[in-house]
C-alpha positions in Angstrom: 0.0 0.0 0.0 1.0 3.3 -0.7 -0.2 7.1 -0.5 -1.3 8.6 -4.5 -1.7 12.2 -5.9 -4.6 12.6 -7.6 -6.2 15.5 -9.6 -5.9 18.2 -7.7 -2.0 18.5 -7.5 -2.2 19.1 -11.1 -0.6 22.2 -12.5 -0.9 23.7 -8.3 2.5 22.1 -7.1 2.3 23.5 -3.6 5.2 21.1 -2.4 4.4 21.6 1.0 3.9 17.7 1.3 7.5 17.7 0.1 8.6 18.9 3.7 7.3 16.6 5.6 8.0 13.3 3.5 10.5 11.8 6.1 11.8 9.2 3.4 11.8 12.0 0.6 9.5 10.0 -1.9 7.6 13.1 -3.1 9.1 14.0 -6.7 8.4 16.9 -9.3 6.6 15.4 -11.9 6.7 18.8 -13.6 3.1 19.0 -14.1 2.5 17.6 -10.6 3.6 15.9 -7.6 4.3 11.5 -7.8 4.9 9.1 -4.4 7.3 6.6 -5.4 4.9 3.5 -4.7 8.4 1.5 -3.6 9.3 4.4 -1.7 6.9 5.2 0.7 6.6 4.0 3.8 3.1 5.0 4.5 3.4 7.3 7.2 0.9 10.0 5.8 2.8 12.5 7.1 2.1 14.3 3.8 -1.6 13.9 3.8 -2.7 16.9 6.0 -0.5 19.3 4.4 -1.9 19.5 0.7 -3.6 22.4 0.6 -5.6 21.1 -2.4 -6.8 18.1 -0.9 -5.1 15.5 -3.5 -3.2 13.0 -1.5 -4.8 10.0 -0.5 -4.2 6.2 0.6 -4.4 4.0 -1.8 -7.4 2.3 -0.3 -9.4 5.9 0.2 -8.6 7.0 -3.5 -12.2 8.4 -5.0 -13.6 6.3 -8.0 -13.1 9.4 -9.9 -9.5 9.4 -9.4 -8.7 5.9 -9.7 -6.3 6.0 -12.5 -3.9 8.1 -10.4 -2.7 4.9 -8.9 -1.5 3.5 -11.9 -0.3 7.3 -13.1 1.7 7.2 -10.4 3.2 3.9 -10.4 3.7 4.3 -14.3 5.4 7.7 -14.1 8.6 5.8 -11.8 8.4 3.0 -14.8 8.0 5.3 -17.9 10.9 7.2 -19.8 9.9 10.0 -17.7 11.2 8.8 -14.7 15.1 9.2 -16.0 14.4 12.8 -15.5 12.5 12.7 -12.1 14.3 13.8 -8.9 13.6 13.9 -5.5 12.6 17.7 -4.6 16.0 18.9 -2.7 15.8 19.7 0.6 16.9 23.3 -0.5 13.9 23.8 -2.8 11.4 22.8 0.4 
């Protein structure tokens, strides 16, 4: 199990979950925030911070935002994941 951004992150990228990922899991998608699924160590530590309301565990995801889960796993497995970074610690 694993936390997912959903819809709401999208072109927002508050990064205030960023801060308080202990395991720093949270990457810059560019047009949003991705949890590395392999990553996270489901504290849900991020949760309460997004101001936009679009983290949630995997088992909570709404219907309507169901294919986040896979978005989110595919982004780590896709070509775009050679570019992805963790969000430095500076940039928090």
């Amino acid at each position: 199990m694993t936390y997912v951004i959903a819809e709401p992150c999208v072109d927002v990228l508050d990064k205030a979950c960023v801060e308080e990922c202990p395991v720093n899991c949270i990457y810059d998608g560019g047009q949003m925030m991705y949890i590395h699924p392999d990553e996270c160590v489901d504290c849900g530590a991020c949760e309460p911070l997004c101001p936009v309301e679009a983290i949630f565990f995997e088992d909570d995801l709404p219907e309507e935002w169901a294919g986040y889960l896979q978005a989110n796993a595919d982004f780590f497995d896709g070509p775009e994941s050679s570019d992805a970074t963790p969000v430095p610690v500076s940039a928090r």
